[in-house]
N, C-alpha and C positions, 0 to 999 in steps of 0.2 A: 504493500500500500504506500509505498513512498511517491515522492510528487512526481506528475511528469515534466514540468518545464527543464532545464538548461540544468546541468549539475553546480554546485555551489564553484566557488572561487577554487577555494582552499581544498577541493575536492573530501571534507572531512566526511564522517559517518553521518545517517539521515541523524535527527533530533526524533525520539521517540514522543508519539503523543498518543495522550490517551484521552478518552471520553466520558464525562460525567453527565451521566441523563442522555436517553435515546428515543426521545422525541420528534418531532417534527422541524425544529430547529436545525436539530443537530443532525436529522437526514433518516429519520427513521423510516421504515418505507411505508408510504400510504398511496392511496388512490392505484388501486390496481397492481399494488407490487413497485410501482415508481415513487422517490420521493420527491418534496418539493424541490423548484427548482434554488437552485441559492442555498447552499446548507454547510455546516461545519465539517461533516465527511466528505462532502463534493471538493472544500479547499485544500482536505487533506492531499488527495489528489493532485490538485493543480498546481498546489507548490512546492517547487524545489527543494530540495531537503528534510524533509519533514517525511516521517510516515505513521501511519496511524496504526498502533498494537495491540491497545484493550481498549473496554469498554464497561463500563457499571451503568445498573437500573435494575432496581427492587422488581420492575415487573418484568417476571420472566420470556413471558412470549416475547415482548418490545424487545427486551435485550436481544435475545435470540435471534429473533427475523430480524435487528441490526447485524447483527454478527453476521448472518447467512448473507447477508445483500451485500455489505462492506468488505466481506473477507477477514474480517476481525476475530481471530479465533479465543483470545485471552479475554475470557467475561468473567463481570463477577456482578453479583448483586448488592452488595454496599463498597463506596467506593472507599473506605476506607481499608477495607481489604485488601484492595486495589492497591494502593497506594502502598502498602506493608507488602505485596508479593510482587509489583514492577518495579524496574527503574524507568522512572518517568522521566525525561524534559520537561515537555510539554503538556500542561492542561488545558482540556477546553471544556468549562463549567456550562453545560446546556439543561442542568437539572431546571425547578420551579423556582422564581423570583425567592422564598421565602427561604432555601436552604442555601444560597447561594455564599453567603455569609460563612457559614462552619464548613462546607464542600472547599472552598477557597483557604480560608485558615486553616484548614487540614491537611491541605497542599502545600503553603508553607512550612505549617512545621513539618512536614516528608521531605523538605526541600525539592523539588523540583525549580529548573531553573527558570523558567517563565510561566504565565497564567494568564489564558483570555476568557473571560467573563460573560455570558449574555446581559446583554441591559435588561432592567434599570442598573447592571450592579447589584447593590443589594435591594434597592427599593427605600431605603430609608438613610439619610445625607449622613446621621454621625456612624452609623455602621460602615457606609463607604467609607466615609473620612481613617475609618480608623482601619481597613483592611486596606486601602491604598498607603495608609505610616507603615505597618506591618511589613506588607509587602517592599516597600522603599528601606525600611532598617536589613533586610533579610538579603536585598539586592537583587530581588527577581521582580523583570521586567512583568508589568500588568498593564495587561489593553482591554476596554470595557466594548462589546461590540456592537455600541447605538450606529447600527449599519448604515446611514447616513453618513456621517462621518469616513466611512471609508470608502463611498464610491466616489469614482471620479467624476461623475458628471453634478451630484453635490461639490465635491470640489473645485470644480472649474467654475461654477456658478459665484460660490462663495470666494474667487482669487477676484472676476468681474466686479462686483459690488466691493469690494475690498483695494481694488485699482478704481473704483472710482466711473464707470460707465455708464452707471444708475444715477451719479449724483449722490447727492445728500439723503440720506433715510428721511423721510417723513410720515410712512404711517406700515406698518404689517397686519395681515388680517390674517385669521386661520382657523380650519376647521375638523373636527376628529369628532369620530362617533366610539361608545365606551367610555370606558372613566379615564379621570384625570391622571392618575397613576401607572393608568395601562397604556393606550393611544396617544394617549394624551402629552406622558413622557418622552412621546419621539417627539412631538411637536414643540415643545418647549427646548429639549435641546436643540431640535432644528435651527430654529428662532435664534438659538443662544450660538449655533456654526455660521451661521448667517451676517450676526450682527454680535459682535463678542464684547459688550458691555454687562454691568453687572444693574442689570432688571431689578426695580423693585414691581410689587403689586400694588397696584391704586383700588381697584376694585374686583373685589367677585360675587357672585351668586351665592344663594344660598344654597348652604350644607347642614343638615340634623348635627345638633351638637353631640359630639364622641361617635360622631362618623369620621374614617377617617380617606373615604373615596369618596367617589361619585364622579358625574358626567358636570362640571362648575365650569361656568363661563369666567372670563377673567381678563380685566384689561390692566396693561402692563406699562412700564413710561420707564425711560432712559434716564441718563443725565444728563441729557443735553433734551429733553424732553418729549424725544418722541415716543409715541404711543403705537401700541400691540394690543390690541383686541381676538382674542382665543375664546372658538366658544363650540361647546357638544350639538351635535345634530341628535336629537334625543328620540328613541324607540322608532328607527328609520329601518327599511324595508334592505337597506344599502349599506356599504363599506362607505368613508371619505375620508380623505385626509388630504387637506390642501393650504397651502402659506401663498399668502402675497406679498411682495417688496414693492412698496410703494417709494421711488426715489424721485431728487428734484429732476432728473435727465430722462426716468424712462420704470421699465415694471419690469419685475421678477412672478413668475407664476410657475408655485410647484404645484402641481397637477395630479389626478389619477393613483391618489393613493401615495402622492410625493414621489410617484416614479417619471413622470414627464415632465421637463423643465423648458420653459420658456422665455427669452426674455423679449421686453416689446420697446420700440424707443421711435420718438416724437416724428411723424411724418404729414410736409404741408397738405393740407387739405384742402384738393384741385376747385373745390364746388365754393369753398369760405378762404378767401384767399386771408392769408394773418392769422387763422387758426391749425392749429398742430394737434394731431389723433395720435393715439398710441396705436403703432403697426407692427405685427412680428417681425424682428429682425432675425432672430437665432431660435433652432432648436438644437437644447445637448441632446445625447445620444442619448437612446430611450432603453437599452439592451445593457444599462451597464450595473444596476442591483444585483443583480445574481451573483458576481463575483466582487463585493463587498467583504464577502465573507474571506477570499484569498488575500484581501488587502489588507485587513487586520490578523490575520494568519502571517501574513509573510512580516509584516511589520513588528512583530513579535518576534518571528526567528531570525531576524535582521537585529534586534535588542540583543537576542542571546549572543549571536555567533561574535557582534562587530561592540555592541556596546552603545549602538546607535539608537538615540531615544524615540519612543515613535511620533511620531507627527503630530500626535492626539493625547494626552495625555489622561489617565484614569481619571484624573483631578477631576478636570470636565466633568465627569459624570455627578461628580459630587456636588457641583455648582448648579448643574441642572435640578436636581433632586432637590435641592432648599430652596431653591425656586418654587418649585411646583407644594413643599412643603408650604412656604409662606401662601400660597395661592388657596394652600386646603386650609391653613391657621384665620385667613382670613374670611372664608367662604363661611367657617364656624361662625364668628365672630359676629357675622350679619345674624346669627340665630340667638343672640343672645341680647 
């Protein structure tokens, strides 16, 4: 199972990786025996150096038919087992938000020498905080994998607005169905790769006091005052997830689930002469999500091998997360 692109430099031994939770994420096989497309087995695959050995999940059939589909023959059913009968490199934590925390600090102390995480992380900002110290006193590299972050056509959108093409930010709008924790988490980081000031919340919706989800609308404001308006498409028949960059020069528009990006910029308008429409100028490539997951894959075994930090740092995740924390503190707060 080692990668098939280009051999490493250094020609050294693949980095072993193994697998925590064998889900859907992480490539478990659904829909007819195929898994989704985009997955943490699929990056094993595609990059270089790396090869995938074992795998853990309490549920046996899942483990199994991973094993049978991936060629993964080292199973076990607690990964702590796992972790006491390999030598690991590499982890990739694709268990449930809520174990991610002790799956990760168990990794640690086994030493393994990197760790990539499913987002949120752990889901709650001081448990990140304090599993990204851990990880940083111990010296193994941690990549969190809010998939956005690692594809290139988020990236090249985010270097555009960052060079300045858009202009000046003046307003973001965006929309997620689900709760604020779940969906909602990508959208707030998004927001935060897009535009990387430190967000307070002005306002949100109401949330039942000692709730600590839900579907909360939320408007957001800068330091320099511009405003983010996030808000739930509530008991919809549909998927959505969509961000707008509204800048002084021209619009950003993630699309379709955040997978089609657009951007649109000021063109005269033949019929009103002195007036300027927003006309598409650009579309990024629309095929490039799927392999997100090799980006943060390979930018990991690029940590280990060279000592090169990755682009993205865990931190992020922890910044997004007390965002979206103050968002839920405040949504209470209206209940009270």
């Amino acid at each position: 199972m080692t990668g098939t692109g280009a051999p490493t430099e250094n020609s050294s031994p693949p980095l072993r990786v193994a697998m925590a939770g064998c889900g859907l994420i992480a490539g478990g096989p659904v829909r007819d025996g195929r898994p989704i497309r985009g997955n943490h087995a699929q990056a094993c695959r595609d990059v270089a150096g790396v090869e995938l050995v074992a795998a853990s999940d309490p549920n046996v059939g899942r483990l199994n038919a991973f094993g049978a589909y991936w060629g993964v023959g080292r199973l076990y059913g607690d990964v702590g087992d796992l972790l006491s009968h390999e030598q690991v490199d590499l982890l990739i934590v694709a268990t449930d938000p809520q174990s991610h925390l002790a799956v990760s600090m168990a990794a640690v102390e086994a030493g393994v020498r990197g760790i990539l995480c499913e987002k949120p992380l752990t889901g709650v900002a001081a448990d990140a905080e304090l599993l990204c110290s851990r990880a940083a006193q111990a010296n193994i590299p941690l990549v969190a994998n809010f998939s956005r972050r690692w594809d290139t056509s988020h990236q090249e959108l985010r270097h555009l607005i960052e060079n300045g093409l858009l202009g000046e930010p003046r307003h973001f709008t965006g929309c997620y169905t689900g709760t604020l924790r779940g969906n909602g988490t990508h959208l707030v980081d998004t927001l935060r790769m897009m535009w990387p000031v430190e967000w307070r919340t002005d306002w949100a919706s109401f949330l039942d006091d000692g709730v600590v989800d839900g579907a909360v609308a939320a408007e957001l404001v800068s330091p320099t005052g511009t405003r983010a308006n996030l808000f739930p498409i509530v008991d919809s028949a549909y998927f959505v997830f969509e961000l707008q960059f509204f800048g002084s020069k021209g619009r950003a528009r993630l699309l379709s689930q955040g997978n089609d990006l657009r951007v649109d910029l000021p063109a005269m308008n033949p019929d009103f002469p002195g007036y300027c429409y927003l006309s598409q100028a650009r579309e990024l490539p629309r095929d490039s999500m799927p392999h997100s997951f090799s980006g943060a894959l390979r930018a990991l075994e690029r940590a280990v091998r060279t000592g090169e930090k990755p682009s993205t740092p865990a931190s992020e995740a922890v910044h997004s997360l007390r965002l979206v924390e103050s968002i839920i503190s405040t949504a209470a707060r209206v209940n009270s």
